[in-house]
FIVEX-905411 format. One line per 5 residues: for each residue x, y, z of N, C-alpha, C. Coordinates in steps of 0.02 Angstrom, whole numbers. Atoms other than C-alpha are relative to their C-alpha. Example, Ala and Ser with C-alpha at 12.3 -4.5 7.8 and 13.67 -1.06 7.14 Angstrom:
BEGIN
45 -59 0 615 -225 390 45 60 0; -42 -59 -3 684 -53 357 -39 55 37
//
This chain:
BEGIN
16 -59 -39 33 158 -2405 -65 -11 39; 89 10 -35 -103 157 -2263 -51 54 -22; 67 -40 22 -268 208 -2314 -32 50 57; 41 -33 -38 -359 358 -2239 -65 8 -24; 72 -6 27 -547 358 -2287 -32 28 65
41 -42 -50 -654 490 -2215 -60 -14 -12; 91 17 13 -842 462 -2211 -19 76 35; 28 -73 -29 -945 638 -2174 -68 -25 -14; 89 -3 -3 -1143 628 -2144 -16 51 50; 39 -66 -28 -1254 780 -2109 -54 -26 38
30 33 -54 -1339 758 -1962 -93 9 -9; 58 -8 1 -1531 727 -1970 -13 36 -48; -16 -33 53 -1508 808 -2148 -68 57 -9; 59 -53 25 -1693 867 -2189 -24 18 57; 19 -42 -53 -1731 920 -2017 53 68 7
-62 -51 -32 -1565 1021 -1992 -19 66 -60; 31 -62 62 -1625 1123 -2172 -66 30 11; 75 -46 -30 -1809 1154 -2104 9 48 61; -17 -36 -56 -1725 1216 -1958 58 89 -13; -25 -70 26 -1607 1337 -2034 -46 55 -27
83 -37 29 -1776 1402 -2137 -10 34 42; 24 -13 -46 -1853 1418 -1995 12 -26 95; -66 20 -47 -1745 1444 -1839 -70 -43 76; 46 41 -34 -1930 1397 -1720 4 -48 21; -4 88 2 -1909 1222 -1764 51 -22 47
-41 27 -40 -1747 1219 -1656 -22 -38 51; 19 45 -93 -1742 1104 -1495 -68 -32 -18; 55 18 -17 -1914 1065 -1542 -16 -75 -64; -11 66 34 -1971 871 -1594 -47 24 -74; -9 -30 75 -1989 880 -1783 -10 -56 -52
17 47 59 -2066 756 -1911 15 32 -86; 2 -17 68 -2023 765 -2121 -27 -66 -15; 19 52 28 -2116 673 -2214 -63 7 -33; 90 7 15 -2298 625 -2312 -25 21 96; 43 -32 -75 -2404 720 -2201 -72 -47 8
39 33 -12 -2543 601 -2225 9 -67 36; -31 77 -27 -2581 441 -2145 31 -44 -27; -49 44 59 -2511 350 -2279 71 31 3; -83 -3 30 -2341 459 -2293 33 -27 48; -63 42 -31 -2185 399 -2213 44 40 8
-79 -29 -6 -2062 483 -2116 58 -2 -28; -64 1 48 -1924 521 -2208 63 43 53; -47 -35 -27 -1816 622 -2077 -33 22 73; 48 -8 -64 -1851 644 -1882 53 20 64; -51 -44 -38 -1764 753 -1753 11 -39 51
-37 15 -63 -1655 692 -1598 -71 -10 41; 22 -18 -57 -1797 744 -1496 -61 -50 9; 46 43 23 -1916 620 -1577 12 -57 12; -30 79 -27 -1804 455 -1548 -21 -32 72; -4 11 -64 -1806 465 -1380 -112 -44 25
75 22 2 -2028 408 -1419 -8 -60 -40; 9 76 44 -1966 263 -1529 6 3 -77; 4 -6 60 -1983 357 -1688 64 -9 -34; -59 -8 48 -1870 330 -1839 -5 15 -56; 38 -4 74 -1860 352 -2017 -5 -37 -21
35 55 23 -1949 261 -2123 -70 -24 15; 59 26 -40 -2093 226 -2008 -60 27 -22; 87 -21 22 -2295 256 -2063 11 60 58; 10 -72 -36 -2307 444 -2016 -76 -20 57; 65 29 -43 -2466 366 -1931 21 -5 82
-54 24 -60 -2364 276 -1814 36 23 37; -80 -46 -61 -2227 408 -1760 -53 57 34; 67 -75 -40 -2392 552 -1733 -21 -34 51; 12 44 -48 -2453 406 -1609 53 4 49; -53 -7 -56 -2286 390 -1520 24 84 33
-17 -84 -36 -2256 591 -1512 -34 36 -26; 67 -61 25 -2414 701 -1537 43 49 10; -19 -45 10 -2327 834 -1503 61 29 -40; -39 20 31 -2214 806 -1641 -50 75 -65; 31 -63 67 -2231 956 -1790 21 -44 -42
-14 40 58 -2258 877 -1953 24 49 -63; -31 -27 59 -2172 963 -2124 -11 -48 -48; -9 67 49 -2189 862 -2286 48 30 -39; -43 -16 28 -2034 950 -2332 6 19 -69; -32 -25 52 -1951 1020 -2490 32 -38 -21
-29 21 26 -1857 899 -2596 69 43 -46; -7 -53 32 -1795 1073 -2701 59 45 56; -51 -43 -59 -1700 1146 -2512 50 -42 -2; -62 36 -8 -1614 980 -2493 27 4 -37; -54 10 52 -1545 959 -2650 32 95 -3
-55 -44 10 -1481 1135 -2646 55 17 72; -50 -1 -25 -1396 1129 -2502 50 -70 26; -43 38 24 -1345 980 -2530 65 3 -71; -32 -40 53 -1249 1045 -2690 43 56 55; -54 -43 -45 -1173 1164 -2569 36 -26 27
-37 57 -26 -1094 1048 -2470 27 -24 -39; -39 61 43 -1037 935 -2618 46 64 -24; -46 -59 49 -957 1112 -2683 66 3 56; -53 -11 -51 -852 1126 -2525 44 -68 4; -21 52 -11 -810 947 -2516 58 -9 -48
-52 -2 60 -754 956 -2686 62 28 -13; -40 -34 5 -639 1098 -2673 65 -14 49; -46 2 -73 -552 1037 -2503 33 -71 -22; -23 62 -2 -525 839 -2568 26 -25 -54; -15 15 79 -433 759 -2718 -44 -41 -12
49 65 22 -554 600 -2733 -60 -17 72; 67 9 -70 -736 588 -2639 -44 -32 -53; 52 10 -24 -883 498 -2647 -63 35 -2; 44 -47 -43 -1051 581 -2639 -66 -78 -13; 22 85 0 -1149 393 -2586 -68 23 17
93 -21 14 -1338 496 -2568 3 64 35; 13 -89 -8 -1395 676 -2523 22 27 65; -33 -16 -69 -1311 677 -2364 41 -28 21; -72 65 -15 -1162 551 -2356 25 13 -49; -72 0 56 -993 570 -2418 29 -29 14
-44 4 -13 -835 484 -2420 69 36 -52; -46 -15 35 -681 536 -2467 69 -21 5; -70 27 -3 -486 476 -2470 49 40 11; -31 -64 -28 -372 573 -2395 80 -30 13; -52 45 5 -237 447 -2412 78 46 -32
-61 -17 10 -49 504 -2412 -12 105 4; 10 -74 -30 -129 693 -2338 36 18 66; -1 2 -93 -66 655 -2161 83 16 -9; -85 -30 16 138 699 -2259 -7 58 16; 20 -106 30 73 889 -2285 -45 5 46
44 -25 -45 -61 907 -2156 -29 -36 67; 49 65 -57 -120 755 -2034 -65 0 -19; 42 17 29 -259 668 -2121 -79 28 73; 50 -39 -31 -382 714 -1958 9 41 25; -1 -62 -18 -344 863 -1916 -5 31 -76
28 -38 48 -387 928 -2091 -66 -19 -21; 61 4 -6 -524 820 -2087 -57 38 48; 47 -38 -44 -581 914 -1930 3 95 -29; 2 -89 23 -536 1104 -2035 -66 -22 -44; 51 21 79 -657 1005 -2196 -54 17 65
64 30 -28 -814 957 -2062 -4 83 25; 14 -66 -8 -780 1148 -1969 -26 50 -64; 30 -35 49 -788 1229 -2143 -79 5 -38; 71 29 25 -959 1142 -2200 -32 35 56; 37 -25 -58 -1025 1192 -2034 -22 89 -1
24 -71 1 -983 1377 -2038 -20 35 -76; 23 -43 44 -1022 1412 -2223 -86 -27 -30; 56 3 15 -1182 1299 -2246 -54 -6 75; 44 -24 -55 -1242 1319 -2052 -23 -71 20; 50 60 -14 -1292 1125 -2055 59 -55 45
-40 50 -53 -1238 1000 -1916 46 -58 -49; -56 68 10 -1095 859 -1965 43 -37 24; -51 38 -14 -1017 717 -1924 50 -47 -26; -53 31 37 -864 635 -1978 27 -63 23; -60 50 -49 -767 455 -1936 41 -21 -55
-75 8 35 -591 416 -2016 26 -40 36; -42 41 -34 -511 261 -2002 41 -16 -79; -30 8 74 -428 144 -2165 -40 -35 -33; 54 19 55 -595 92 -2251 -50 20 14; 39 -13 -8 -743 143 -2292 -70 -6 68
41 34 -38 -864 22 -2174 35 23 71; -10 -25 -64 -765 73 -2021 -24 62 7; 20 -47 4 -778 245 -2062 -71 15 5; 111 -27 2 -972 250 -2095 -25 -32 80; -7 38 -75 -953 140 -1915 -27 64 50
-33 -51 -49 -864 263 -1825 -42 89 6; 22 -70 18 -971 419 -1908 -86 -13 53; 60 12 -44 -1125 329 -1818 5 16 71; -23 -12 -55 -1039 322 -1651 30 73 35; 0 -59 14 -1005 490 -1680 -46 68 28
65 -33 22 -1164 574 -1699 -18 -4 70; 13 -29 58 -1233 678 -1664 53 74 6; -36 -54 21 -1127 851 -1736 71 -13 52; -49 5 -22 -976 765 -1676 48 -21 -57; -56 47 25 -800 651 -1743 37 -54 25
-39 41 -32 -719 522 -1716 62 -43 -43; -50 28 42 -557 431 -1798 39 -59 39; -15 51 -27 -508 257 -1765 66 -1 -16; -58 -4 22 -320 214 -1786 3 -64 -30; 1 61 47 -263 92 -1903 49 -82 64
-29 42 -44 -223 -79 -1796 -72 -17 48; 46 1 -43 -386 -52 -1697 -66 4 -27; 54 29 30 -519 -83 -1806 -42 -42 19; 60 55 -60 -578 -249 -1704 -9 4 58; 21 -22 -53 -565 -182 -1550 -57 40 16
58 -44 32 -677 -32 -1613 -86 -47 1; 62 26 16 -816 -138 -1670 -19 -62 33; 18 18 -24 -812 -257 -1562 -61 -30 56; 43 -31 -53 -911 -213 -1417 -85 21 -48; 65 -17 33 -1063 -167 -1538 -39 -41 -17
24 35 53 -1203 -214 -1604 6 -24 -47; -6 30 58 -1217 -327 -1758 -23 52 -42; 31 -74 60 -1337 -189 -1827 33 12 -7; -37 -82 30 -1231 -60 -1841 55 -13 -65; -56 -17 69 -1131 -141 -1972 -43 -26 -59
47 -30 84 -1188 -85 -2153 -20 -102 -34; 38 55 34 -1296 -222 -2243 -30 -39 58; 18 41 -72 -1358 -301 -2082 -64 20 14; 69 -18 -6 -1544 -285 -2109 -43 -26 51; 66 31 -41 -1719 -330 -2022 28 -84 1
1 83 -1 -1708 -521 -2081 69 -33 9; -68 9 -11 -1523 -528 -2087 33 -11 67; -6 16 -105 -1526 -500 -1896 -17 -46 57; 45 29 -29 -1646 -603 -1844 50 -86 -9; -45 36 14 -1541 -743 -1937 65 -5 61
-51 9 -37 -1377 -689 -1843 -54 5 66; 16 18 -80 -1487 -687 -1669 -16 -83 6; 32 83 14 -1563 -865 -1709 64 -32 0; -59 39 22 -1375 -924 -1719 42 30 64; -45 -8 -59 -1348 -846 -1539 45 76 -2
-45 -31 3 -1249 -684 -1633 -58 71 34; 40 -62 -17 -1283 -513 -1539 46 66 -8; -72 -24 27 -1108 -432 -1544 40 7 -61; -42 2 65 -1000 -387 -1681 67 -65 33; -51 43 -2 -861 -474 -1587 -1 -81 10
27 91 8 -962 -661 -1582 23 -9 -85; -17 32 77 -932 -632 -1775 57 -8 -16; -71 6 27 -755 -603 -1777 28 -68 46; 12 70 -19 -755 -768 -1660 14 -67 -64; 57 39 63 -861 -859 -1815 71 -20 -50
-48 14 62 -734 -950 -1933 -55 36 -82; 32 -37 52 -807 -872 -2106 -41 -34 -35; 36 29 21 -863 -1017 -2170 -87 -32 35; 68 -18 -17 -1004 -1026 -2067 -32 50 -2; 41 -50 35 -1058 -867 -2096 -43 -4 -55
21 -8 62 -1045 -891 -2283 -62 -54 -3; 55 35 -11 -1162 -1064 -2222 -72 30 -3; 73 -19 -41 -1288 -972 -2142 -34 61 -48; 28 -40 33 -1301 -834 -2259 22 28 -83; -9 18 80 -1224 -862 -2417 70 74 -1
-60 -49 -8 -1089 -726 -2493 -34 56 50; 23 -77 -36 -1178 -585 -2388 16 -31 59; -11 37 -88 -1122 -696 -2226 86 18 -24; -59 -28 15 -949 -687 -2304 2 86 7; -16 -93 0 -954 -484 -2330 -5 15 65
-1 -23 -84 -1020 -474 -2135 62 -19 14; -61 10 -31 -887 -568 -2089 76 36 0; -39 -45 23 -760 -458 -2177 -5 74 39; 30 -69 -37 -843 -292 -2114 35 -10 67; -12 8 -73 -856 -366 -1943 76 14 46
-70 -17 -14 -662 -375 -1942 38 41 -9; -40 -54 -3 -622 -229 -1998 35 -12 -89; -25 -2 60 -564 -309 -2168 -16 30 -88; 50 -8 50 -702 -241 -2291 46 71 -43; -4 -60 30 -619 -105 -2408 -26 -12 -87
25 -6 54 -752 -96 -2552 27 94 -15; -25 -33 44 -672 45 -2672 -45 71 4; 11 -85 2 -716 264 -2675 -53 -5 -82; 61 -19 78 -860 268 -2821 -2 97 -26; 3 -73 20 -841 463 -2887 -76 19 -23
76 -17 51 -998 446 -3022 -23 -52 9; 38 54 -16 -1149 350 -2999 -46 2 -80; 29 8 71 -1207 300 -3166 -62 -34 12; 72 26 -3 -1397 264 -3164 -18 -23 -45; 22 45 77 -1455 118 -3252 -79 -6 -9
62 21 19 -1635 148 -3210 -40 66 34; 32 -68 -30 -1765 283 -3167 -61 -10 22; 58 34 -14 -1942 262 -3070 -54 46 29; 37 -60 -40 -2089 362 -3002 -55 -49 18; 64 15 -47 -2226 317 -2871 -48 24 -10
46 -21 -26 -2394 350 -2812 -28 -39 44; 54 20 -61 -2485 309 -2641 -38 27 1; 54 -33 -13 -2648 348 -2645 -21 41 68; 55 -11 -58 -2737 455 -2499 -38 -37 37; 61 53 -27 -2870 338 -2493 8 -72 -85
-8 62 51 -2873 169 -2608 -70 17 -40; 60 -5 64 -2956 193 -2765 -18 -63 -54; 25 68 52 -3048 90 -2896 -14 59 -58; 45 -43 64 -3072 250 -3001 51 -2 -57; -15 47 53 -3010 153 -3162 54 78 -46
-1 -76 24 -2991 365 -3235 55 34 12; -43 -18 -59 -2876 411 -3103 65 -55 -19; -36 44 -11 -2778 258 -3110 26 22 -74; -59 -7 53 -2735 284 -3304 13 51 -7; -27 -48 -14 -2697 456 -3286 58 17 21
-63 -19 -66 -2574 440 -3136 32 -49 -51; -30 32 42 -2500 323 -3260 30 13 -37; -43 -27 79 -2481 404 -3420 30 54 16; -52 -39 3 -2416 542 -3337 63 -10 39; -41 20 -36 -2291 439 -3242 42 -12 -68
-55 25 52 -2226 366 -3432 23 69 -19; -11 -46 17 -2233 529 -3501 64 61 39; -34 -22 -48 -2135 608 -3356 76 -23 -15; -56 28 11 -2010 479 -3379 28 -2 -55; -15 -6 87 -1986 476 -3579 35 85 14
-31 -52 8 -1948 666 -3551 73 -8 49; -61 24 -47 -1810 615 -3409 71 -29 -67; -48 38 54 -1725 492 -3536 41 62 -49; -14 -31 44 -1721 636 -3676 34 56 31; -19 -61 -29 -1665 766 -3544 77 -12 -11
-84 21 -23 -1512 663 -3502 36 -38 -72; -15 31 76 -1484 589 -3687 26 -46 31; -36 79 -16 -1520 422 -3631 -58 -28 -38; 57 61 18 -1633 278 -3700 -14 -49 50; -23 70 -17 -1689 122 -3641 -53 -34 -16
21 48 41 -1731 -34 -3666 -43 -55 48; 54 34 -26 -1850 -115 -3525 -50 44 31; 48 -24 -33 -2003 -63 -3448 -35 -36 59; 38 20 -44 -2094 -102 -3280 -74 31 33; 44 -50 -53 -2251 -50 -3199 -38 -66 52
12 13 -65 -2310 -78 -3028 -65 6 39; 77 -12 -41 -2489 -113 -2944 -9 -23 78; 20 10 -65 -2534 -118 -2760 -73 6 29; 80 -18 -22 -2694 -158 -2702 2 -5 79; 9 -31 -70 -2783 -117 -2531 24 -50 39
-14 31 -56 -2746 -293 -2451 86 -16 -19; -70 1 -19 -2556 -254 -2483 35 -71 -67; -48 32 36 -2518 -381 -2621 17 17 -71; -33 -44 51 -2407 -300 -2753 25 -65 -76; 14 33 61 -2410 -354 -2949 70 40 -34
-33 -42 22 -2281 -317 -3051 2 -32 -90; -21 28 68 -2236 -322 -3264 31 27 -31; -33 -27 43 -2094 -287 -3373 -3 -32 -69; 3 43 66 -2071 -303 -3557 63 34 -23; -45 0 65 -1917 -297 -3671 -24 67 -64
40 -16 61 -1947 -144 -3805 74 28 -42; -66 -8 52 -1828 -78 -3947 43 97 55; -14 -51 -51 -1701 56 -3843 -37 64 -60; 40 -45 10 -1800 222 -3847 -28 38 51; 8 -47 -46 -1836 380 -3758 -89 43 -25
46 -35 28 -1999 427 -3861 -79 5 21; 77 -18 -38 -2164 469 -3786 -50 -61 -50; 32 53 37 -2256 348 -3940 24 -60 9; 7 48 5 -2165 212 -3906 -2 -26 79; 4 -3 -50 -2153 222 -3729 -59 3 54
50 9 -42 -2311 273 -3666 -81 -50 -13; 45 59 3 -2412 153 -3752 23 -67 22; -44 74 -20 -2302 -6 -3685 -26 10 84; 22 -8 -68 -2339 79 -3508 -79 -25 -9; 51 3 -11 -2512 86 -3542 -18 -79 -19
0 80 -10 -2525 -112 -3602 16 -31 65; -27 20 -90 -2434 -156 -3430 -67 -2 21; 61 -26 -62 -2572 -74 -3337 -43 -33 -23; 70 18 4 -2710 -127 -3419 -4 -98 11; -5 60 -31 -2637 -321 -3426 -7 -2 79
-17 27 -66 -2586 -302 -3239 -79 7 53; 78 1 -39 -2748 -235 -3187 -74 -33 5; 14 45 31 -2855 -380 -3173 -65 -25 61; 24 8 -52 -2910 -398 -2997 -65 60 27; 42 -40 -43 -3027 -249 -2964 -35 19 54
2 -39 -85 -2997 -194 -2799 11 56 4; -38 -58 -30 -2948 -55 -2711 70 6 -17; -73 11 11 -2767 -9 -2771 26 64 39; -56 -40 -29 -2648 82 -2676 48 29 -7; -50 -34 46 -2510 122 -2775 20 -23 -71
-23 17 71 -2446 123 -2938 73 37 -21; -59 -14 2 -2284 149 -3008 44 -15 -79; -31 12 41 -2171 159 -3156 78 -15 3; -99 -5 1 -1987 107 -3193 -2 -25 -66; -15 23 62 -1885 98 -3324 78 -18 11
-69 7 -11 -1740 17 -3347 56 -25 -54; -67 14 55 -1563 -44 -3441 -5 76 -44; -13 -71 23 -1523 132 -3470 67 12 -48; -73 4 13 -1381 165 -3586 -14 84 -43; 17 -60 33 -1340 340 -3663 16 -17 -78
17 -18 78 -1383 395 -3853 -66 40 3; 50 -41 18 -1523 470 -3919 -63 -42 -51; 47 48 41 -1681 412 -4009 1 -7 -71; -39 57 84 -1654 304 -4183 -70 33 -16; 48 -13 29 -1772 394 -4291 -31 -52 -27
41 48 39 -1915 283 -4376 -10 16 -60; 13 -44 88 -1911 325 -4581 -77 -28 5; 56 33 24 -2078 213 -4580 -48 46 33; 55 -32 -49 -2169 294 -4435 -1 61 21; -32 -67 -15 -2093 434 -4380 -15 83 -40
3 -23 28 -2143 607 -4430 45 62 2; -18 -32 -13 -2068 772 -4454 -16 60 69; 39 -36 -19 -2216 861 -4372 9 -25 72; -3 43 -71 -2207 728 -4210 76 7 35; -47 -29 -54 -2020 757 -4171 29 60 18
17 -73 -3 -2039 961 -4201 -36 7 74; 32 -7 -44 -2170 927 -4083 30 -7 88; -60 34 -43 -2043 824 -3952 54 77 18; -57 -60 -10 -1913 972 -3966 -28 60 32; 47 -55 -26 -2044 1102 -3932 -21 8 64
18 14 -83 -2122 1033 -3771 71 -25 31; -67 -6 -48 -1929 997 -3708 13 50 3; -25 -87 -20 -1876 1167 -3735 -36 17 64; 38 -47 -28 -2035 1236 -3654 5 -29 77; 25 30 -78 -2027 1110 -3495 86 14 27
-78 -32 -25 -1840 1157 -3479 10 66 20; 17 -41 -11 -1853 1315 -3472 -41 14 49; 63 -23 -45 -2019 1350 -3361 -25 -64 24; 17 31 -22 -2024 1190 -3279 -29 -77 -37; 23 61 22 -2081 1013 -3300 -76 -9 -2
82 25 4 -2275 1034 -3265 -17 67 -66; 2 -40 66 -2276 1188 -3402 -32 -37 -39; 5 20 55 -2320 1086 -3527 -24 -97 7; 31 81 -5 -2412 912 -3533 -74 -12 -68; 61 25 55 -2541 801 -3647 -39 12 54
79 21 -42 -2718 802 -3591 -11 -45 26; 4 57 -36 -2699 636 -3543 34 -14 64; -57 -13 -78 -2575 688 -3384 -47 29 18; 12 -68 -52 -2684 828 -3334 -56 -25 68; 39 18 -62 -2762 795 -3170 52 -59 54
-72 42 -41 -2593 681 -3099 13 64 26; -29 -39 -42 -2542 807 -2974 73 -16 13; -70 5 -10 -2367 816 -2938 57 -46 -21; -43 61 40 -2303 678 -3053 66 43 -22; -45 -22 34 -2131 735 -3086 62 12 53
-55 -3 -58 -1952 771 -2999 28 78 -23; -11 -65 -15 -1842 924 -2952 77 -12 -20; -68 -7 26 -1671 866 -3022 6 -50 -68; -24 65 69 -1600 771 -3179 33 -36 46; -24 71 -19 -1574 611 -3125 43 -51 -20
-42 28 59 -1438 586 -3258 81 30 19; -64 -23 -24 -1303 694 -3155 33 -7 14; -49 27 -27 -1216 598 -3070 -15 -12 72; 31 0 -57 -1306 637 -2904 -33 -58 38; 51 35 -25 -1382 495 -2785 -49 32 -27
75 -15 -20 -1586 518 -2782 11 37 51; 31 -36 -56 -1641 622 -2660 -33 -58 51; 18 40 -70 -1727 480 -2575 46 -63 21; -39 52 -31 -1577 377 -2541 1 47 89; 6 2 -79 -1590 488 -2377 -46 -17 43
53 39 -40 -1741 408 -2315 14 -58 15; -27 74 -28 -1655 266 -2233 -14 16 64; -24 7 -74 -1639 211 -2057 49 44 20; -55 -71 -17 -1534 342 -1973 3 7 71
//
């Protein structure tokens, strides 16, 4: 049976929600993002491109190209709920979707086109999103994913488009190499250095030079390129790892500061694990100093979600990794090899009084929030913490800070 795969992306996602907020913002150019010189656009209106800006870029950089650009450092807390709105509608209208980050869907719509014509119910789905959550969308439908997410580009913006099956290399032909998925900064530069500028020089390319020049990821372009790529509908995204930042304001050396933003980065995370009844079993943390060169160290520990064994393993990291006494710039935690259970009591160590204590401060930070309730050794980390369980099934929230 031929495949129908729909791809849907909300257009300029966290601008189009500051704009519903506040209807002002319409027509007018529109930065989200760290509002400092350090943050980073994360989302940037139509009106802004046209000055060079994109996302991703040092908010520094895009205020330079369009002063008259309004800055927001957005809500993380709006997107995700109307993002949830959207995934509610999606859900109800499709048998099998996708939700691939806080503003991209696909879905399969395969053997729909008996009972309805696969785009023309795709164009009732994209109208319905529109008139019940008010936010721009665009859709492309062909018979795999990578065309689709193609075609949803070519699209844009608050349009559709649907390729027919047979015409896939004609389609992508004519295009850029960018535009097809995995085809990064260095990746490009590669296919230009080799003469490629077109998608259709690649479908040219016997494969094995590709796979030459760039190993299996020269193979997968080459696949894409033709139209042949159908990697598989993912429903649930099982997270094998969890992580939190900090960029300083200004680069610090204040030693105080630094283990603070730390311990309440482990601590943050140990409650994550126990939220979602998960454990795990590696640890990383992350140093950046002022002239940009980044340190990193993991260790192996027994799986465990517990604030004792957890936030002292963080705090060893740090204090090994920190060595250089400079200016540091960021710091960062992850944790990773996630698997679900719950924490293996200790008969030796373990007390009654210590995991009373554990149950107590989860209740209370469940209930009334995640900053409610903290050690003394967090207090003064400002905003260490997130706005969803990260155990749901949900992308991150910042998988929408991509190129766009």
């Amino acid at each position: 049976m031929e495949k129908n795969i729909l791809h849907l992306d909300l257009d300029t996602f966290f601008v189009s929600c500051e704009r519903l907020i506040d209807s002002r913002l319409v027509n007018r150019p529109l930065l989200v993002g760290g509002t400092g010189d350090r943050g980073v656009v994360a989302a940037c209106s139509y009106e802004t491109r046209v000055f060079g800006v994109h996302s991703g870029m040092s908010m520094k950089v895009a205020r330079n190209l369009c002063p008259e650009a309004i800055v927001i450092r957005g809500d993380a807390s709006i997107y995700t709920k109307y993002s949830h709105l959207v995934t509610e509608i999606i859900k109800e209208k499709v048998p099998v979707f996708e939700k691939a980050s806080v503003d991209e869907f696909y879905a399969d719509l395969t053997g729909m086109d008996k009972f309805h014509g696969c785009y023309k119910y795709a164009s009732e789905l994209r109208q319905s999103i529109i008139k019940n959550s008010g936010l721009p969308i665009s859709f492309g439908l062909s018979v795999n994913k990578i065309v689709s997410k193609v075609a949803t580009g070519e699209a844009k913006p608050n349009n559709q488009l649907k390729i027919d099956a047979g015409f896939e290399k004609s389609f992508l032909g004519p295009l850029s190499i960018r535009k097809i998925p995995s085809v990064g900064e260095k990746t490009y530069q590669v296919l230009r250095n080799l003469g490629v500028d077109k998608v259709k020089v690649v479908q040219q390319m016997p494969i094995e030079m590709m796979t030459s020049a760039l190993g299996a990821n020269g193979a997968t372009i080459w696949k894409r390129a033709n139209g042949i790529d159908n990697p598989p509908l993912v429903p649930f995204h099982e997270r094998k790892s969890i992580s939190t930042e900090r960029t300083f304001n200004k680069d610090t050396i204040d030693v105080k500061q630094l283990r603070t933003t730390i311990f309440a980065m482990a601590e943050n995370l140990a409650f994550q694990l126990r939220r979602g009844n998960k454990i795990a079993g590696v640890i990383s943390v992350k140093i950046r100093y002022s002239d940009f060169n980044t340190y990193s160290k993991q260790v192996k520990i027994p799986y465990s979600s517990a604030d004792h064994v957890i936030i002292p393993k963080v705090m060893e990291l740090f204090e090994q990794l920190y060595q250089r006494r400079l200016l540091v710039r960021l710091v960062g935690v992850k944790i990773n090899d996630i698997v679900s259970g719950h924490y293996q009591i200790n008969l030796f160590d373990d007390t009654e009084e210590m995991l009373s204590l554990y149950n107590a401060m989860d209740h209370i930070r469940g209930r009334y929030g995640e900053a409610s309730i903290m050690r003394a050794s967090s207090m003064g980390a400002n905003s260490i913490g997130r706005f969803d369980n990260p155990f749901n099934g949900e992308p991150p929230t910042v998988l929408a800070h991509r190129n766009q």
